[in-house]
KOLVEX-970047 format. One record per atom (N, C-alpha, C): residue in one letter; x, y, z. Coordinates in steps of 0.1 Angstrom, whole numbers, plus 5000, padded with zeros to 4 digits. Example, Ala and Ser with C-alpha at 12.3 -4.5 7.8 and 13.67 -1.06 7.14 Angstrom:
<tiros>
a513249435078/a512349555078/a513249675078/s512849785071/s513749895071/s512950005079/
</tiros>
This chain:
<tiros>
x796892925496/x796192805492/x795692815477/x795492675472/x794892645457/x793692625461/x792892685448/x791892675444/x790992535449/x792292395449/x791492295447/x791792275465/x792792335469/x792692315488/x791592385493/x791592535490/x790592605499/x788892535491/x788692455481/x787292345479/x787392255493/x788592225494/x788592085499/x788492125519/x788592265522/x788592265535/x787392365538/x786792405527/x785792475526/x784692385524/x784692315521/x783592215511/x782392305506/x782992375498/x782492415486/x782692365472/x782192355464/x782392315445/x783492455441/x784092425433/x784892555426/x783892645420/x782692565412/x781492715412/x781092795419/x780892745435/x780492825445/x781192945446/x782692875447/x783293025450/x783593115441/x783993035428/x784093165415/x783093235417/x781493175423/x780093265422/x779893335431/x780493385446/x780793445456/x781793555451/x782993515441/x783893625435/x783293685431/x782693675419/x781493735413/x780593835415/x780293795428/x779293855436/x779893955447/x781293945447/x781994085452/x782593995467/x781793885475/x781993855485/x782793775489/x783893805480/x785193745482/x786293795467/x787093855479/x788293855465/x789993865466/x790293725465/x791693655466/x792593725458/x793793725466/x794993775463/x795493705449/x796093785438/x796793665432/x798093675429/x799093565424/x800193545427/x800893655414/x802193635410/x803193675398/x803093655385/x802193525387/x802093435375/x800093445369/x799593565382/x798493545374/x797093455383/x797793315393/x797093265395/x796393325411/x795293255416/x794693295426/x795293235441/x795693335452/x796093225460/x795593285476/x794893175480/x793493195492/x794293205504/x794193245511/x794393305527/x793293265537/x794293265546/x793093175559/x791893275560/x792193405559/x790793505559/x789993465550/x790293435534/x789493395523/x788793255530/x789493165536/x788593065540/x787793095552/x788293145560/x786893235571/x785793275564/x786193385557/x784793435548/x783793325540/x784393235534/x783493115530/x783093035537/x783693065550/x782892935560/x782193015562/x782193125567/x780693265567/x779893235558/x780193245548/x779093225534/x778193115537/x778793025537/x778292875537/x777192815552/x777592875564/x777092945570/x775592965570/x776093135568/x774993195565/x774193145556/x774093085545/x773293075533/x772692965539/x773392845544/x772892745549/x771192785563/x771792915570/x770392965576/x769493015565/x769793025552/x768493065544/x768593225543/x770093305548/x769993465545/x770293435532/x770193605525/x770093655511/x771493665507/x771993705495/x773293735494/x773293875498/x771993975498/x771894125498/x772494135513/x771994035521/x772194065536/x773194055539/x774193925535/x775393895536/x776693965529/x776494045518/x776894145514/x777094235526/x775794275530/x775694465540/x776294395553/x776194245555/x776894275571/x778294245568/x778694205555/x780094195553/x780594305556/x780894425539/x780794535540/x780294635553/x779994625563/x779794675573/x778394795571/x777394775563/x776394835559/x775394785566/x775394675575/x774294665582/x774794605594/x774194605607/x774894485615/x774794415616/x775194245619/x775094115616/x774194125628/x774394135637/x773094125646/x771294185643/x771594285638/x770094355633/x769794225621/x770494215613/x770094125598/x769593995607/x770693885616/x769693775624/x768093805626/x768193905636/x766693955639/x765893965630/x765894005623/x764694025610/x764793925603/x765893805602/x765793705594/x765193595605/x765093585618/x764793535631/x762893535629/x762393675631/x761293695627/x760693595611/x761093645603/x761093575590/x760893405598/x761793385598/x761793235601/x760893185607/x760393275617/x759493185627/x758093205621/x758293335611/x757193325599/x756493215592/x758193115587/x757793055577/x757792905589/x758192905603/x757892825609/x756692775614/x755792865614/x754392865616/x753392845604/x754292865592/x753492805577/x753692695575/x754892635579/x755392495576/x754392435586/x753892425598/x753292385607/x751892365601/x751192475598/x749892475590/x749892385582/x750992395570/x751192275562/x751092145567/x752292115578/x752291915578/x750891955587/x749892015593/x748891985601/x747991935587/x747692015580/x746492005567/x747291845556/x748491845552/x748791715547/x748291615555/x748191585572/x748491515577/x746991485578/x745791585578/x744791585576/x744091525567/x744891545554/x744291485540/x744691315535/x745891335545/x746091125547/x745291055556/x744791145565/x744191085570/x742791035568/x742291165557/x740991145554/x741091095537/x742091035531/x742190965520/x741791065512/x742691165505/x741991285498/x742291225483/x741491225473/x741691155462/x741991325453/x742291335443/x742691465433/x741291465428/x740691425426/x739991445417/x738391435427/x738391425437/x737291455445/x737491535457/x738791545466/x738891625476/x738191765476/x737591825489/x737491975490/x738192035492/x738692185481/x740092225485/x739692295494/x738292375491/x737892525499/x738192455518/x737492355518/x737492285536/x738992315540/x740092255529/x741792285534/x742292395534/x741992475527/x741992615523/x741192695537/x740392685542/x739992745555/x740592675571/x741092565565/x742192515577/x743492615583/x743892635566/x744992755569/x744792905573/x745792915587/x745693035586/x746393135581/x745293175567/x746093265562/x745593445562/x745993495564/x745093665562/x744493655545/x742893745549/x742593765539/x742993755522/x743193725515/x743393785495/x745193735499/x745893695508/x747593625507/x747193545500/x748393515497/x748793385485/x750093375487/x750693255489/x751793175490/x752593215485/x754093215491/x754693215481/x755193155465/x755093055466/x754692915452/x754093025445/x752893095447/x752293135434/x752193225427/x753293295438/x753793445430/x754893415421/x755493295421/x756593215412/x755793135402/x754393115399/x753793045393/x753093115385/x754293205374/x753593315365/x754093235352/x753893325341/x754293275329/x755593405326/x756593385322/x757693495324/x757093575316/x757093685320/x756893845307/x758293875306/x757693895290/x759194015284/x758294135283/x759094195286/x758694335282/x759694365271/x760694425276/x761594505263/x760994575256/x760194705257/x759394785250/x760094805234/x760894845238/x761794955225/x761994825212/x762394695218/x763194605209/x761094575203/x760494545211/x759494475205/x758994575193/x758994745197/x758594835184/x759694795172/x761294815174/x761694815164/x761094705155/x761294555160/x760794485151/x759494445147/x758894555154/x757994575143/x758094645135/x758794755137/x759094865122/x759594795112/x760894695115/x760794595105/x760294545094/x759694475105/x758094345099/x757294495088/x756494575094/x756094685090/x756294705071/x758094775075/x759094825065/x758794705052/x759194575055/x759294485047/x757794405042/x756594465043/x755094475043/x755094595033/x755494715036/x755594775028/x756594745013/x757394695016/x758094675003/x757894564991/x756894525000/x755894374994/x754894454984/x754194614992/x752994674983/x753694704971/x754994794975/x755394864970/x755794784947/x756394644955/x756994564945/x755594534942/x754394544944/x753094454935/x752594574923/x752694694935/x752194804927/x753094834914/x754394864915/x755394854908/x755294824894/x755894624901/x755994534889/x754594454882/x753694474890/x752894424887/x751594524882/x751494664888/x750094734881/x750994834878/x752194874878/x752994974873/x753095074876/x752395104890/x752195284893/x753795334897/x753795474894/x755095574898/x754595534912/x755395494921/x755595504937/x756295624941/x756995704938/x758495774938/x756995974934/x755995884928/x755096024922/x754696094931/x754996224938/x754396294950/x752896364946/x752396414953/x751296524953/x751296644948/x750496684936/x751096834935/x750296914948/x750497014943/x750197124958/x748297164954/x748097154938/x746997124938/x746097024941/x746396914942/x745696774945/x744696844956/x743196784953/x742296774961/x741896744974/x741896844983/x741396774999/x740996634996/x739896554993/x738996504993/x739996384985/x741096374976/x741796284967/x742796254984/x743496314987/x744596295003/x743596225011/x742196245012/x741696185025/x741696055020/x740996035004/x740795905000/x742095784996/x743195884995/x744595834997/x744895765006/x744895845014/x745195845027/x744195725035/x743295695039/x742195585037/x743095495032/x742895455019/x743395345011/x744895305014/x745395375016/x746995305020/x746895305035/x746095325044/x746095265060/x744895155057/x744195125050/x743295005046/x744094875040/x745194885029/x746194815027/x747294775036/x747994875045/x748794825053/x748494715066/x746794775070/x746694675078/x746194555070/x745694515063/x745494435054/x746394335055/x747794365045/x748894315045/x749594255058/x749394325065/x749694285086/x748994195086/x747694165086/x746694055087/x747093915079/x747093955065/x747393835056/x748693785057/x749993865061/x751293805062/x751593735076/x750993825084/x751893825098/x751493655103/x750293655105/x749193485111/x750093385103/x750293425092/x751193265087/x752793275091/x753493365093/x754593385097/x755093325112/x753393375123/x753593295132/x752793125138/x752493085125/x752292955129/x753192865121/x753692955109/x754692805101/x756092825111/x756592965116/x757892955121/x757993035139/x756793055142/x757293125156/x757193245158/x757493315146/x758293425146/x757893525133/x758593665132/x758893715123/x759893775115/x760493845108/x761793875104/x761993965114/x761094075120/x761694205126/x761894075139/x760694025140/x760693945155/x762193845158/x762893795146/x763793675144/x764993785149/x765293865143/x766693985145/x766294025159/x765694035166/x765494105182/x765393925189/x765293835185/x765393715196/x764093725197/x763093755194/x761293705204/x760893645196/x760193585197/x759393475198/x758193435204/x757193375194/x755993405200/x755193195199/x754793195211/x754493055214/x752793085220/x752192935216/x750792885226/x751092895239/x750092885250/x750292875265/x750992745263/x750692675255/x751792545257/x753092485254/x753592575250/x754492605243/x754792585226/x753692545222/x753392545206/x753692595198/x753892605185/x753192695175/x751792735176/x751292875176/x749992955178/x749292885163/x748392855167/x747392795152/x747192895144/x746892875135/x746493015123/x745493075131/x744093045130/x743293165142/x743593215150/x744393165161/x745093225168/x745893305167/x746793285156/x747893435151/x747293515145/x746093475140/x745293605129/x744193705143/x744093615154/x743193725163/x743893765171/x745493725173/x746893805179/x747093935170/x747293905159/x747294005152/x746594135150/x745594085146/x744194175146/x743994245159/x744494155170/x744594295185/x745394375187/x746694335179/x747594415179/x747494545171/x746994525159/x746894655147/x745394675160/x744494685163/x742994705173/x743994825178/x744694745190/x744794775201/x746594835205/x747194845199/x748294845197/x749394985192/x748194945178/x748295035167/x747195155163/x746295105169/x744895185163/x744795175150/x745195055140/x745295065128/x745895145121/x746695205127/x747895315122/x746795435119/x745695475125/x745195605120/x745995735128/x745795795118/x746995935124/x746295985139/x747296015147/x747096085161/x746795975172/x746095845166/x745395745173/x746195675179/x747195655167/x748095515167/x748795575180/x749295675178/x749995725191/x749495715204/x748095755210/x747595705215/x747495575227/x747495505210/x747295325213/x748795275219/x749795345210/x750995335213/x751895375230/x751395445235/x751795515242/x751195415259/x749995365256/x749195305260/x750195185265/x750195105253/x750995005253/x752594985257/x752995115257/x754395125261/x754295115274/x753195235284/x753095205297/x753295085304/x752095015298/x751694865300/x752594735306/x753594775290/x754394675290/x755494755297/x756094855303/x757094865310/x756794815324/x755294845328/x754694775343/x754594625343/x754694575333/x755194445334/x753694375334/x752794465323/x751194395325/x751094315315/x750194195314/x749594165303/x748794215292/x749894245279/x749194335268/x747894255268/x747194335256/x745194305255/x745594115246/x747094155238/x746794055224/x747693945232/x748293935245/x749393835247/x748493775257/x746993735261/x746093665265/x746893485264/x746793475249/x746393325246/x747693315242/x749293395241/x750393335235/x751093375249/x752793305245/x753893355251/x754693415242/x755393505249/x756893635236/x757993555246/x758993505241/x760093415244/x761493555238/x762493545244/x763293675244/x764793575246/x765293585234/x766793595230/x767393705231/x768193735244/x769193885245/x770293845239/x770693725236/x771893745228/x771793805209/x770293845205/x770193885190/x770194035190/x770494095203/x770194245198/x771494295192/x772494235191/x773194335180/x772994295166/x772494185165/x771894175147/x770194235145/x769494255156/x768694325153/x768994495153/x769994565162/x770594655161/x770794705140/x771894615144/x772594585123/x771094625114/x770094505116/x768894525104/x767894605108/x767794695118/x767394795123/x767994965114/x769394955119/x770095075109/x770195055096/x770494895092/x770294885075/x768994895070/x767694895075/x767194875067/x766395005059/x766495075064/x766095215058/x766995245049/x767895255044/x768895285035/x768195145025/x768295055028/x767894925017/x766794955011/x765694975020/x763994995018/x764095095009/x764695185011/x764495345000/x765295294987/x766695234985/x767495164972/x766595054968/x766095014973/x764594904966/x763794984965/x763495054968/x761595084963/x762395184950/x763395264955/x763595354943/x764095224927/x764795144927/x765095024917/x763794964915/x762894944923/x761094884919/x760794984910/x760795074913/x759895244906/x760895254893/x762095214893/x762895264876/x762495114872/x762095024874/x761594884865/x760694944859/x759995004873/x757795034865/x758195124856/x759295194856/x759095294842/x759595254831/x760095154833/x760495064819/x759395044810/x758995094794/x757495094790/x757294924787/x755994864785/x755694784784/x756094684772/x755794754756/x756594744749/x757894724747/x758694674744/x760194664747/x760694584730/x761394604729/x762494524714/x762294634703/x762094604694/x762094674682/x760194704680/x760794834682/x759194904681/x757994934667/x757194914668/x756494994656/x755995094666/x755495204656/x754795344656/x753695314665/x752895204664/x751895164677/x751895184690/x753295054693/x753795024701/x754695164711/x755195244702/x755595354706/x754795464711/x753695494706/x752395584710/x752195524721/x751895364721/x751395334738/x752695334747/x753495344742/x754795304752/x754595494755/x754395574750/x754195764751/x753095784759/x751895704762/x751195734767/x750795694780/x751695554780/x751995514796/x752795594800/x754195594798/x754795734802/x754895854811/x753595914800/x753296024803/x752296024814/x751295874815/x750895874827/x751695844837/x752695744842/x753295704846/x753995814855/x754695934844/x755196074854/x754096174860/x752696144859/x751896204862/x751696404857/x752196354838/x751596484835/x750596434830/x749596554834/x747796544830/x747696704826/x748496754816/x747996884813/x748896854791/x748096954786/x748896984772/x750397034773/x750996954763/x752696994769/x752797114761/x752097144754/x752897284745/x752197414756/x751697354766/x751297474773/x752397444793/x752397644796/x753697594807/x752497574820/x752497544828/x752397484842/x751097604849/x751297724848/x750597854852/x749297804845/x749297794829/x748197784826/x747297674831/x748197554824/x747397454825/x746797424839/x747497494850/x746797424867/x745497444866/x744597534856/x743597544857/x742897704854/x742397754846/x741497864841/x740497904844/x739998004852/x738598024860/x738197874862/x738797794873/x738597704877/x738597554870/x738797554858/x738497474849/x740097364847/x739997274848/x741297224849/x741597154838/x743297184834/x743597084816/x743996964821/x743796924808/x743896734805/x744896714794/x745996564796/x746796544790/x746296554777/x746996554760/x746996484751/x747696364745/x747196254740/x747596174736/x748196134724/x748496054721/x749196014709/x748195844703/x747695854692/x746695764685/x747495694682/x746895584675/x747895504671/x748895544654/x748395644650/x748895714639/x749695814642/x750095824657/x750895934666/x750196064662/x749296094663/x748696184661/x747996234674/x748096394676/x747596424692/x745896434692/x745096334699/x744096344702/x743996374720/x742096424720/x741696444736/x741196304736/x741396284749/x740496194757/x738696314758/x737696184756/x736596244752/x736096224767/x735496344771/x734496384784/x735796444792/x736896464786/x737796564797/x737496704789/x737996784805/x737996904800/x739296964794/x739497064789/x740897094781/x740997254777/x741797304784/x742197474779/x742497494765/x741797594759/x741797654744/x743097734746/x744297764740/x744997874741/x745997814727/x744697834713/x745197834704/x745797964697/x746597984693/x747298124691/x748598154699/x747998154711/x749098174719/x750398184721/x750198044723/x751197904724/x751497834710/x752897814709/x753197724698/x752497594697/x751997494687/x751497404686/x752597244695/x751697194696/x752697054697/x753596984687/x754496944685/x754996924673/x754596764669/x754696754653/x753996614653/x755296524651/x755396404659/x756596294653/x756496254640/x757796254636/x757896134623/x759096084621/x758395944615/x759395864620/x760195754612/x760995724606/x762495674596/x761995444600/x761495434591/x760895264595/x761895194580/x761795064591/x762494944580/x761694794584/x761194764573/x759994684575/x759094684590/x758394794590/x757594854596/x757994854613/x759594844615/x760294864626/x760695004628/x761095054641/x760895224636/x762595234643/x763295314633/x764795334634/x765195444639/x763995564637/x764395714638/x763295784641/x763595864651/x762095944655/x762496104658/x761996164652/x762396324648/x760996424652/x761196514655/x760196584654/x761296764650/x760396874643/x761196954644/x759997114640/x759997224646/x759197304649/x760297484646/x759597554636/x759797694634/x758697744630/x759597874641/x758297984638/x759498124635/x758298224627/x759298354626/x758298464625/x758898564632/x757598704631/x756098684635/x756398584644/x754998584646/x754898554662/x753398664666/x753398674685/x753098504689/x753798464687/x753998344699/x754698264711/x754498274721/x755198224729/x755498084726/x756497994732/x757197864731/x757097844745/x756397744748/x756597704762/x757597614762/x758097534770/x759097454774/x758897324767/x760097284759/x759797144752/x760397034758/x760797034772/x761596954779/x760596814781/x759396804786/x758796724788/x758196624779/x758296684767/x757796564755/x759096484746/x760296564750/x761596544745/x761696404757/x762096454769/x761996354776/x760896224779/x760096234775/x758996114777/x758896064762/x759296064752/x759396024736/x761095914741/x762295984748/x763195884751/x763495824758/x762795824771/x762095704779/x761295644772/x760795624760/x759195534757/x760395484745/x761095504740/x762195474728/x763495404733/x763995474743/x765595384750/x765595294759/x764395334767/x764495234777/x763395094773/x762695104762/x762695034756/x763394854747/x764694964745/x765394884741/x765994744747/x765994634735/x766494514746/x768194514753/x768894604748/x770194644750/x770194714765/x768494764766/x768794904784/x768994814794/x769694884804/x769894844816/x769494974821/x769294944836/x768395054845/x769895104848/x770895054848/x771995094854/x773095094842/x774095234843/x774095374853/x772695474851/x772195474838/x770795584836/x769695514837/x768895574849/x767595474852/x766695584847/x765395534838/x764295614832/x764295754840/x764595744852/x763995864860/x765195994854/x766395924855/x768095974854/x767196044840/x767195984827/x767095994814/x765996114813/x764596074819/x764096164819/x764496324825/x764896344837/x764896434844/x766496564833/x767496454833/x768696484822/x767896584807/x767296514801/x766496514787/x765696704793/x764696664801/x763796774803/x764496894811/x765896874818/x766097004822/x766597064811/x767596994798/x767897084787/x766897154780/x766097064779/x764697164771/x764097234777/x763997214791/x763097324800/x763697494798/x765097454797/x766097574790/x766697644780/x765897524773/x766097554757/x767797554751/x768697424756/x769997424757/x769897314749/x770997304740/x771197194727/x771997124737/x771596944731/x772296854737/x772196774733/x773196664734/x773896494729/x773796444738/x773096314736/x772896214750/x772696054743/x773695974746/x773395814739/x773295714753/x772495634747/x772295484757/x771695404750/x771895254753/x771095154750/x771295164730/x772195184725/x772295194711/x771595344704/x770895434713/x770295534706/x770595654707/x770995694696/x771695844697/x769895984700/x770696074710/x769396144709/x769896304708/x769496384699/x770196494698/x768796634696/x769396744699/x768196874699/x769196964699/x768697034690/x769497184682/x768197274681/x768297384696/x767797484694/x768197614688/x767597714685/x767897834677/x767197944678/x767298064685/x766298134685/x766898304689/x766198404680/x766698544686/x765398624683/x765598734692/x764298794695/x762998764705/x763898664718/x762698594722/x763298634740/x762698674748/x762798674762/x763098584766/x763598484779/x763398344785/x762898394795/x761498374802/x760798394812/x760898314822/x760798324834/x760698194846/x759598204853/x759898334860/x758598314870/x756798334868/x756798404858/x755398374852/x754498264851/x755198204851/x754898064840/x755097924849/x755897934858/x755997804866/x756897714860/x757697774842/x758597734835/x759097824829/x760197764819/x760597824811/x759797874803/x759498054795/x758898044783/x759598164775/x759498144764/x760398234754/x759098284749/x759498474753/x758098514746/x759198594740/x758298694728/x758798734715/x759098884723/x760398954713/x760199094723/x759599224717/x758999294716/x758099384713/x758799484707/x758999494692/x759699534680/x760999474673/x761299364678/x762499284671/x761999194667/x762799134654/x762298994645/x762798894655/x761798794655/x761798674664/x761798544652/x762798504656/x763198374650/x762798274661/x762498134658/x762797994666/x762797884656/x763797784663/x763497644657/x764197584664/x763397454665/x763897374672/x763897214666/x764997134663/x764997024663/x765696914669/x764796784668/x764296664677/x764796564669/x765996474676/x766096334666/x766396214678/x765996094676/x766295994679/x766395904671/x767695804674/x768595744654/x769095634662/x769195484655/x769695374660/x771295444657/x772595404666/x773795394657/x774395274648/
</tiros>
């Protein structure tokens, strides 16, 4: 038989039965060509179906007495009982309806409690109606975290871009191993006081102009009023606020986990979180493979942005054709900017600090000339150590074309610490400068780190970009290269041979 015969002697819809195939409880032979073709058993079975369903069994039941998993006689009986269950509720019912026509029950004055003790019902039951008379829960634990790491990720790349482009700090700048207990806690504090912050101020308007959020839009949820609404601004902002509360623990370390762990429970038991009181989460399963996609992209993206934020911030502030001014300050942002705070003509050992006493950068005046910052403290190790070298610099109508510096010593006990780090932070504050730079292929960090490992080693080298040739010709005999002493390079003299050094520094328009 066709499709459209075994409808027509079945009187079933053609949905019914595709939805019985489906469902395993039926499955027709098919012909050569592909198509389906029904047998008097296939119509038996559907007149069973139709049948049975028609008494109000399950498909679970009708399955197990098909399949031979239960016996069709045992399954009646317990649907028999059932029935006369619900024959005895129905009765309750038309008795109490019949009750309330008769006594003219108006909505808005009747006593429910008087109808409500008419029925007999056992103690704390409740109907079935009202166990169907929920508000749907999503759960989906895992999908609701990712998008939040999302939303999170892209909060952070909002700080990240202000701090950046806008107050210019190194983001990319770690901790030395010195940094202060007391500096990490206060760190640490202030960037979990900003992140919730940011969650607060972004998230509430995200969910009343659109529903939603970006992590929330790629996972399909959705967030609505009990009425189906848009959540008002107070509303999304005290959704929010329970969520970082209660959720998150405000991301404090050990806590958040905690709170986290809490909530994962929760929502797998299918409870009402603390913050989903006053809204609904609405769940598109057709978005998880684009939230899947912006889930694995976005860590690779987030890190190639923040690292391209961080080579903008090191672009100096000054930019075009510099004067000597403009170049001292463009040297002394810089040098804050990479986070040296010690004298460069001294190596790393010393400066961390001397009977406890800790050094402080030097700067460049506006005559480029090395002064201290007044009320810091600063290590003496005059003698020692070779001096800083002073710039000078090649000007055409008071625009600066050439910047040189160049330093010899001979026969004399001096060590040379490493000149990598003022070679490099003089051509970052001069190239990247220029209105010709691009961050790309050499980004300030590239230029810097390039520049300072030759000098850390005291290795001559040619390096051009952005129109500026930059060149250093070292020279030296009679001098050790030391490493581990020092935390750098340092060329000490050797104890009865003539010690030569020189070293020269140029940066030249071409």
């Amino acid at each position: 038989m066709t499709i459209k015969e075994i409808e027509d002697l079945s009187g079933m819809t053609r949905a019914n039965i595709r939805f019985y195939e489906s469902q395993g409880l039926l499955t027709p032979a098919r012909d050569t060509n592909g198509y389906r073709n029904y047998t008097e058993k296939d119509l038996e079975t559907l007149k069973r179906i139709r049948l049975l369903r028609t008494l109000h069994l399950s498909l679970d039941d009708i399955r197990a007495a098909g399949n031979g998993e239960k016996d069709l006689g045992d399954v009646l009986l317990k649907h028999l009982s059932y029935l006369k269950e619900e024959q005895n509720r129905l009765s309750q019912c038309l008795n109490v309806c019949e009750q309330m026509c008769r006594d003219h029950a108006a909505y808005d004055t009747f006593d429910a409690q008087y109808y409500l003790d008419m029925m007999d019902m056992p103690q704390g039951s409740a109907p079935p109606e009202l166990e169907k008379d929920t508000v749907p829960k999503v759960t989906a634990p895992w999908r609701r975290f990712f998008a939040r790491e999302i939303d999170l990720t892209l909060y952070s790349l909002l700080w990240s871009a202000f701090l950046t482009l806008v107050i210019g700090v190194n983001i990319g700048d770690s901790f030395s191993l010195d940094t202060s207990v007391t500096f990490l806690i206060l760190s640490t504090v202030g960037s979990l006081f900003i992140t919730n912050l940011i969650v607060l101020l972004v998230e509430p308007l995200f969910l009343t102009f659109t529903g939603t959020t970006p992590g929330k839009f790629c996972f399909g949820l959705k967030v609505a009023a009990l009425g189906g609404k848009r959540l008002p601004y107070r509303e999304a902002l005290h959704r929010t606020w329970d969520v970082l509360w209660k959720g998150y623990g405000f991301h404090i370390p050990v806590y958040w986990l905690v709170c986290m762990y809490r909530s994962y429970k929760a929502c797998t038991n299918e409870e009402i979180l603390y913050w989903e009181e006053d809204s609904v989460l609405s769940l598109n399963k057709g978005r998880l493979p684009l939230g899947i996609c912006a889930a694995i992209a976005l860590l690779p993206f987030s890190l190639i942005l923040e690292d391209t934020l961080n080579q903008y911030a090191a672009i100096p502030d000054n930019t075009g054709d510099l004067t000597v001014v403009e170049f001292c300050e463009n040297f002394n942002d810089t040098q804050e900017f990479f986070g040296i705070e010690r004298q460069l003509n001294l190596p790393p050992s010393i400066t961390s600090g001397l009977a406890g006493i800790p050094d402080s950068a030097l700067y460049l005046d506006a005559h480029a000339r090395w002064t201290k910052k007044p009320g810091t403290p600063y290590i003496n190790q005059d003698g020692d150590y070779a001096p800083l070298p002073e710039f000078q610099f090649t000007e055409k109508d008071g625009i600066i074309t050439g910047i040189r510096f160049s330093y010899s010593v001979e026969n004399e006990n001096v060590r040379i610490s490493s000149y990598g780090e003022i070679m490099a932070l003089a051509a970052v504050s001069y190239i990247c400068a220029q209105d010709s730079y691009s961050i790309q292929p050499d980004t300030p960090e590239e230029i810097f780190s390039r520049i300072r490992e030759h000098g850390d080693y005291f290795e001559d080298f040619s390096f051009a970009d952005a129109g500026i040739s930059v060149e250093c010709d070292f020279n030296y005999e009679g001098y050790d290269l030391v490493f581990d002493s020092y935390g750098s390079a340092v060329l000490e003299p050797i104890y009865g041979e003539d010690a030569r050094f020189s070293a020269e520094f140029s940066m030249s328009a071409r």
